[in-house]
N, C-alpha and C positions, 0 to 999 in steps of 0.2 A: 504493500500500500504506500501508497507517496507520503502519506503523515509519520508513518515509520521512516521512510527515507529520507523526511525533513528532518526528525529528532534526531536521526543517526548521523546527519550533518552536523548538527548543532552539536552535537558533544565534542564530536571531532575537531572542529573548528574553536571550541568554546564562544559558541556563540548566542546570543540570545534573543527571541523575539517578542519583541512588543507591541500589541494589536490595539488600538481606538476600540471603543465600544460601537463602533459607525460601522465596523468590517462584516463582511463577510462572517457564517456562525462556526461553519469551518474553520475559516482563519482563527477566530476566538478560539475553537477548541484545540487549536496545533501550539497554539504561542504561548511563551511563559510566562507572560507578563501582560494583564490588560487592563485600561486606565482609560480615564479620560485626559484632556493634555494638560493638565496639571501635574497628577500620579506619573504620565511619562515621563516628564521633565524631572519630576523628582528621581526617579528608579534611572535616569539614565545619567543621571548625576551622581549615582553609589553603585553603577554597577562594576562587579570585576570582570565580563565578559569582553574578549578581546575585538570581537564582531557585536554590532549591533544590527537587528533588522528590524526597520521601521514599519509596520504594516500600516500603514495613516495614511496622510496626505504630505504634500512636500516639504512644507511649513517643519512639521512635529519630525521629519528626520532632518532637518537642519537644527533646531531647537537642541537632539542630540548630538549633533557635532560639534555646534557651539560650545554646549557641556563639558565633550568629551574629545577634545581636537586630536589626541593620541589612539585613540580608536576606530578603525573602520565602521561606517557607518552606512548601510544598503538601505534603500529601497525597491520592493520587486516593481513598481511601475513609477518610475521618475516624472512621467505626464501627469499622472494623481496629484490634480491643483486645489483651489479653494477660493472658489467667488469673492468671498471676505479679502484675502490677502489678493487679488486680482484686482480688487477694485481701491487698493489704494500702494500708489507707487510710490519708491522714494522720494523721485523730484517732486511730485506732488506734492507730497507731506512737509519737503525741506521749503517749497515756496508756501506753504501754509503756514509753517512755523515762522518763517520771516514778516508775515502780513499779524504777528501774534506775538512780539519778542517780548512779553512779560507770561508768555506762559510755559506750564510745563508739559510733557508730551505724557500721555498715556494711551500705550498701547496695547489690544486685543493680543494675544498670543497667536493669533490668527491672523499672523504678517510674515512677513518674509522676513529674512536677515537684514538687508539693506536699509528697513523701516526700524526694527529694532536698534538698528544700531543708530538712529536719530530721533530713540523714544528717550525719556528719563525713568518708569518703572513699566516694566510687563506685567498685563492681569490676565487670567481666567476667569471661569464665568464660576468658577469653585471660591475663588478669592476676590474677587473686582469689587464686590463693598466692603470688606476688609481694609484691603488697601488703598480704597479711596477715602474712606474713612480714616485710614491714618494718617492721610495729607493733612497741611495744616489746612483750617477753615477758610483762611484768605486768598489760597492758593488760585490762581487762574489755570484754568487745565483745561487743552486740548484734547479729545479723546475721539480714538478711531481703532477699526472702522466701520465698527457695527451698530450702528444706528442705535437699534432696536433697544440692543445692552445698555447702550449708553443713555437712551431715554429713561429706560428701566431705573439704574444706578440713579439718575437727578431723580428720578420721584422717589426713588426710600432716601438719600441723603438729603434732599434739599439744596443740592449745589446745583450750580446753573452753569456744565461743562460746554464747551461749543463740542458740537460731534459734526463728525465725520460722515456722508449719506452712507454710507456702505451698509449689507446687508444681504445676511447668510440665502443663499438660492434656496433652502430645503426650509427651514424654519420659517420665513416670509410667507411663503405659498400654503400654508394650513388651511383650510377651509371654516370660518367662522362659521358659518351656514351650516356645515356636516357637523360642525362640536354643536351647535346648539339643538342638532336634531339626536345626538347622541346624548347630551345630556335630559332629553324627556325620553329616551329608551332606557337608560341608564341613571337612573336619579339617584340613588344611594351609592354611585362609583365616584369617587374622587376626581380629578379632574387634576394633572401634573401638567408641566409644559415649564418648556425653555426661556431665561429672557431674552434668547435671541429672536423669539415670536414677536408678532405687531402687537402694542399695546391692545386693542380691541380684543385680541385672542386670552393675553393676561389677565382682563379684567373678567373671564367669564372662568377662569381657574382656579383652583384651591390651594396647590400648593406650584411654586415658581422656582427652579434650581438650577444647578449644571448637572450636567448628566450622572454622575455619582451622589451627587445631590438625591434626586428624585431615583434611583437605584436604592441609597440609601433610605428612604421613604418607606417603600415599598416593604423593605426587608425590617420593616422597624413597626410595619402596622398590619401585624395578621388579622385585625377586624373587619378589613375589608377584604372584599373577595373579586373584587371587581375595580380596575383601574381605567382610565381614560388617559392615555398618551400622547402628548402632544410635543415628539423632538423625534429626531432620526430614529426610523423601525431596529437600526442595527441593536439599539439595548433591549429591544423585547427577548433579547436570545438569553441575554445574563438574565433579566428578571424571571423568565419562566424558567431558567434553572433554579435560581435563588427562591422562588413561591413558584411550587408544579401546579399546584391548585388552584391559582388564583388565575382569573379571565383578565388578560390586557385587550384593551381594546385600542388598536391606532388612529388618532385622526388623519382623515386624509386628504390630501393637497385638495387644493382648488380645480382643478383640471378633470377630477375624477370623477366619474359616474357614479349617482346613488351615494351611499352612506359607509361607510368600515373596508370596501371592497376591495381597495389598494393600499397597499403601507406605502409612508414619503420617504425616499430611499437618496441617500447623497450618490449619483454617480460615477462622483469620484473617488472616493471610497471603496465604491464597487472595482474599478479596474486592476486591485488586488486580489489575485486568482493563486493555489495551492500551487498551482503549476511555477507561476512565473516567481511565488515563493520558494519553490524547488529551486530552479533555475539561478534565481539570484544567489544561494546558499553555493549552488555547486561550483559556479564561476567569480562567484564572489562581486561581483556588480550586477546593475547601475551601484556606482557609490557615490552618493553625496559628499560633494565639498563645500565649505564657504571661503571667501575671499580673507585675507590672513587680519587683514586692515578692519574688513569691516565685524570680522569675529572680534577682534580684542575690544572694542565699542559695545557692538549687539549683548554679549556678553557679562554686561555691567547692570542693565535694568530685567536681565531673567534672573543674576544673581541675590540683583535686590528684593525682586520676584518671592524665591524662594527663602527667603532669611524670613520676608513680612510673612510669609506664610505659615508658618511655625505655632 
């Protein structure tokens, strides 16, 4: 079987994989490690594996190189991008920042290298009121590039960040219309969702997290038996392991016929397959690099990242 043939690399190699909760349930079940990009960022910051395999999006195997500049770092599909970090470039960000020179950058972990390395702290969506929270009160801050978060974030703090339009492809597209006809088939199921969601969809939720967030949730409230999901289909795999009993129900995009029919699926996420995990193990690439310049920069606000996280 090719998932034996994957471990049998991985010992050999000492190597390790790390899967997104967005992947593939295969992927989840081959890799030894699976997080949301917080948890990866941490584990790829203590690990002792000589090889890293990133199963995610581009973003989250540079985030480990960043970490870990002395270890080989793979992704099996190196085209596996991220709407979020597409939609806001460096130069862009650096002429924003000059049209804003009293403020600070905050950014989504959900950028590339080149952004990071002209943010002043990186967040998740695990810690983003954490460590906005820990900025001082006067603080003028820029935040990108997800909209949605960052409207989120000003309404529980009270701060009034300029944001950045940008805004996750898969979270956006929920169907209001399908949760509100799921919520009178479903009335005593809870209602979870991302705040990378359109506020309108937040407002009609119970509980709002990052994806280990509302994982966490679930695994923490046997009273219900019945969940309403509203973030990437890929975590319904860990929560119907975590609760076999319990009914998820996914809300589903906008596009979609009828009501429950389709799970909202990233894509790009998707373009990581067992195989081209094989593949990359056996040849040892695609391997991600970053720029030497713009690592020892980028490097500075995930470190800060990770301390405030604590």
């Amino acid at each position: 079987m090719i998932e034996d043939d994957i471990r049998r690399l991985c010992r050999e190699k000492n190597a390790i994989i790390m899967a997104h909760y967005y992947q593939r349930k295969e992927i989840q079940d081959v890799a030894d490690f699976i997080g949301d990009s917080l948890a990866l960022a941490q584990q790829a910051a203590k690990t002792d594996a000589d090889i890293i395999v990133m199963c995610g999006v581009h973003f989250m195997a540079e985030t480990a190189k960043i970490l870990c500049p002395t270890k080989k770092v793979l992704i099996p599909d190196p085209t596996a991008g991220c709407s979020l970090a597409d939609s806001c470039q460096a130069a862009d960000l650096a002429q924003w920042k000059e049209q804003h020179p009293d403020y600070m950058v905050v950014s989504y972990v959900n950028t590339s290298a080149a952004v990071k390395a002209l943010t002043d702290v990186v967040v998740t969506s695990s810690n983003a009121l954490k460590i906005v929270n820990r900025l001082p009160k006067e603080a003028k801050i820029l935040f990108g590039p997800d909209h949605n978060l960052g409207n989120y974030i000003n309404s529980q703090t009270g701060r009034e960040m300029e944001l950045w339009n940008g805004a996750c492809h898969v979270h956006s597209r929920f169907s209001v219309e399908a949760l509100i006809e799921l919520k009178k088939r479903y009335p005593t199921a809870p209602v979870l969702a991302h705040p990378e969601c359109k506020q309108v969809l937040l407002n009609l939720s119970d509980v709002i997290g990052s994806t280990q967030a509302l994982l966490n949730y679930v695994r923490l409230h046997p009273e219900y038996k019945q969940f309403i999901i509203a973030t990437e289909s890929g975590i319904l795999h860990e929560m119907q392991k975590v609760c076999p009993d319990v009914q998820f129900i996914p809300v589903p995009p906008e596009m979609t016929e009828g009501v429950g029919c389709s799970c909202n699926e990233c894509e790009y996420m998707r373009q990581n397959t067992l195989q081209k995990l094989y593949d990359c193990l056996l040849h040892e690439s695609p391997e991600v690099t970053v720029d030497a310049d713009i690592a020892r920069e980028a490097v500075k606000p995930i470190e800060k990242m990770l301390e405030w996280s604590k």
